[in-house]
C-alpha positions as CSV (number, residue, x, y, z in Angstrom):
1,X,-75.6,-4.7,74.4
2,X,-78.1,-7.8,74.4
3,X,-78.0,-11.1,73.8
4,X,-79.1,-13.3,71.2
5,X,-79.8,-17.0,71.2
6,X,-78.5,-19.8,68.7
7,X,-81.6,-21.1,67.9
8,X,-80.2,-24.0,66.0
9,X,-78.2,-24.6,69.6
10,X,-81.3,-24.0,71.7
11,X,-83.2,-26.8,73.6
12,X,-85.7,-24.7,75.0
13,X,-84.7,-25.8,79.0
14,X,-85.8,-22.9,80.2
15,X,-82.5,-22.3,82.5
16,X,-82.3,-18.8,81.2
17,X,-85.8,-17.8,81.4
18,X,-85.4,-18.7,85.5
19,X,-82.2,-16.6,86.0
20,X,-83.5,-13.7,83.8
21,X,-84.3,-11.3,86.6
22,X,-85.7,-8.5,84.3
23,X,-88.3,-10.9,82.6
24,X,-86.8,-10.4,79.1
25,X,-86.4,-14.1,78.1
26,X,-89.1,-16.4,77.1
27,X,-89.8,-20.4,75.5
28,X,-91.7,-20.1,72.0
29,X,-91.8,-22.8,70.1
30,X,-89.1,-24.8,71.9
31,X,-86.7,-21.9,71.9
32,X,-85.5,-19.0,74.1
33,X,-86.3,-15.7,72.9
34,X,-84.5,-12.3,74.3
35,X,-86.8,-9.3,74.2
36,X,-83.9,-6.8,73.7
37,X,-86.4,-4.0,74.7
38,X,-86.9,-5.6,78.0
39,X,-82.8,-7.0,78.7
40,X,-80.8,-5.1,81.4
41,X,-77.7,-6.6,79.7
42,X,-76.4,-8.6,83.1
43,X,-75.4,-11.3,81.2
44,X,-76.8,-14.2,83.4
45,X,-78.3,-15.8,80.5
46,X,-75.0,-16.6,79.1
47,X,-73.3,-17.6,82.5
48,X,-76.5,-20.3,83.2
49,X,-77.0,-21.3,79.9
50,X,-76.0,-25.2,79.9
51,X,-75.8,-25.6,76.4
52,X,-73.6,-22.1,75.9
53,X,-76.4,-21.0,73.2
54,X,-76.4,-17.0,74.3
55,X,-74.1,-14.8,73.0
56,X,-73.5,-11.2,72.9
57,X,-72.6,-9.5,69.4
58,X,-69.2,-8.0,70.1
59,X,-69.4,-6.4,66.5
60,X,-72.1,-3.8,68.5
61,X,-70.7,-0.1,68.2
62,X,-67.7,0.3,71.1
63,X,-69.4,3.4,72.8
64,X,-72.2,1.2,73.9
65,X,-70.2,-1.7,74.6
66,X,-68.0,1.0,76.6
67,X,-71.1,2.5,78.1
68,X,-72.8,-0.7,79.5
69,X,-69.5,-1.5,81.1
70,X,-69.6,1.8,83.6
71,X,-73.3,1.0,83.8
72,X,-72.3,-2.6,85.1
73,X,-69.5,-0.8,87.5
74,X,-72.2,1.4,88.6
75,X,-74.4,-1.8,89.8
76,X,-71.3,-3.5,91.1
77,X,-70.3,-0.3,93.1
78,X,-74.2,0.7,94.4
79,X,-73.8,0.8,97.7
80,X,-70.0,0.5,98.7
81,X,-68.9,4.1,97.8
82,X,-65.9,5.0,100.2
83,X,-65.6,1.3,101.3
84,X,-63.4,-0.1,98.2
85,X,-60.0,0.2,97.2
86,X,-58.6,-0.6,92.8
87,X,-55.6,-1.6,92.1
88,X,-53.9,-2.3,88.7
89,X,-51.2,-3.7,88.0
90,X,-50.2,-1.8,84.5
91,X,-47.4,-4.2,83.4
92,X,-47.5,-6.3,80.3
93,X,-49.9,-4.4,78.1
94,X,-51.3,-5.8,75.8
95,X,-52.9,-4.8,72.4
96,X,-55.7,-6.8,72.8
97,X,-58.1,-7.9,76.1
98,X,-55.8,-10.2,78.5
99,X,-58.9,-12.7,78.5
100,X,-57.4,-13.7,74.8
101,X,-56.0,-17.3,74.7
102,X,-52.5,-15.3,73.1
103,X,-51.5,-12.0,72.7
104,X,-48.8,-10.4,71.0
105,X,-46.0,-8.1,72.9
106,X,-46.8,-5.5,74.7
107,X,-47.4,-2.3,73.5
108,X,-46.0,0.2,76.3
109,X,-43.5,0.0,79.0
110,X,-44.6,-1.4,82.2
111,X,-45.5,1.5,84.5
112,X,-46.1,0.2,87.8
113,X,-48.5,-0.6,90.1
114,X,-51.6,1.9,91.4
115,X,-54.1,2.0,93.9
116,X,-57.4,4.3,94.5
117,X,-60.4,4.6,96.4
118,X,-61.8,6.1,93.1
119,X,-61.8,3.5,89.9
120,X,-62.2,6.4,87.4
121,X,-59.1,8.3,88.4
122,X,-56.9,5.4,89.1
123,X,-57.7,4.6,85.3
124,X,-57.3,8.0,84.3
125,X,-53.8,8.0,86.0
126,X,-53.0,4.8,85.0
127,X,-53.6,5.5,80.6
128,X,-51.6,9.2,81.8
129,X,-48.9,6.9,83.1
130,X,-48.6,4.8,79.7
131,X,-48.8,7.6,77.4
132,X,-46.3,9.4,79.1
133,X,-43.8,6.2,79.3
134,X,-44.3,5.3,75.5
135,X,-44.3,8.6,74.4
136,X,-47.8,8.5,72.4
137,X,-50.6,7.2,73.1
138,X,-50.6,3.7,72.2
139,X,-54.2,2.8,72.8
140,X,-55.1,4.9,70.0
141,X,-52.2,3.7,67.7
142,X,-53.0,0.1,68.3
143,X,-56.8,0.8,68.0
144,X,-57.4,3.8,66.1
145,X,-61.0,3.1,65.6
146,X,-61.9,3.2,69.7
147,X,-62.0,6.3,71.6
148,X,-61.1,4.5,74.8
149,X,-61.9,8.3,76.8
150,X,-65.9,7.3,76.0
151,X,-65.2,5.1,79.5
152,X,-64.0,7.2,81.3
153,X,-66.2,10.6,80.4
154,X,-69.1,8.2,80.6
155,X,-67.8,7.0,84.4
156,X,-67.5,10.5,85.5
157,X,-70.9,11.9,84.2
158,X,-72.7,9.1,85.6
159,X,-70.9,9.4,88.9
160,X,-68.8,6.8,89.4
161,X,-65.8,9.1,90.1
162,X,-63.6,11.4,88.7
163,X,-61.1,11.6,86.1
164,X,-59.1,14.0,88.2
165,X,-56.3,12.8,90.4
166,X,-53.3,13.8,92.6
167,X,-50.5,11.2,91.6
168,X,-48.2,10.2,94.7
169,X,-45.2,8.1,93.9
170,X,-43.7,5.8,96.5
């Protein structure tokens, strides 16, 4: 997943080109330009830009989308394996990313609260959890076009952790 720039938006500031740490973004002309070859897809570009001009096409296929996400994990765990502990709170589930300004009900029964020193198992309990509470598998039903498993088969191959798990109930 890379970003693109609004070039109508663009002022050419260069804020981006300064935060890029791969190198992928320079001025031509006035205007920033992402060499998608070259992006690591951090997203820094967006978080600096001052006049919100980079944006990510969320349109791109969901296996890559899904993929880049375990990658990002990946970064964000290098180096604290065995030091972290995830916990989610899988209440109020809703159809759509909680980051939404609204969201309709939700589409399972709340199933509690887990933790894990492994992220991929304590997501692989937790979707067990939900589809065992509703009854079906309401990820799918609600988004039949997503194979939400791509995540988690993609975590585990990489390394990330396993999608394996002894559930304890307290």
């Amino acid at each position: 997943v890379s970003p693109t720039v609004d070039p109508a938006a663009c002022t050419g500031c260069g804020t981006c080109v300064v935060h890029c740490p791969s190198g992928a973004i320079e001025v031509i002309s006035e205007k920033a330009l992402i060499n998608p070859g070259a992006c690591i897809g951090c997203a820094d570009c967006i978080v600096v830009c001052p006049e919100h001009t980079v944006i990510i096409d969320w349109n791109e296929a969901a296996p890559v989308v899904q993929k880049k996400m375990v990658e990002h994990a990946m970064g964000a765990m290098r180096g604290k394996s065995g030091k972290s502990l995830f916990i989610s709170f899988v209440m109020q589930i809703s159809p759509y990313c909680d980051c939404y300004g609204n969201n309709d009900r939700p589409i399972a029964p709340d199933v509690g609260i887990f933790a894990s020193g492994d992220p991929v198992a304590l997501d692989q309990a937790c979707a067990d959890a939900v589809i065992r509470s509703a009854g079906k598998d309401p990820f799918r039903e609600t988004h039949p076009e997503i194979d939400w498993t791509i995540q988690l088969s993609y975590a585990e191959e990489l390394g990330l952790g396993t999608r394996n798990y002894l559930l304890e109930t307290l």
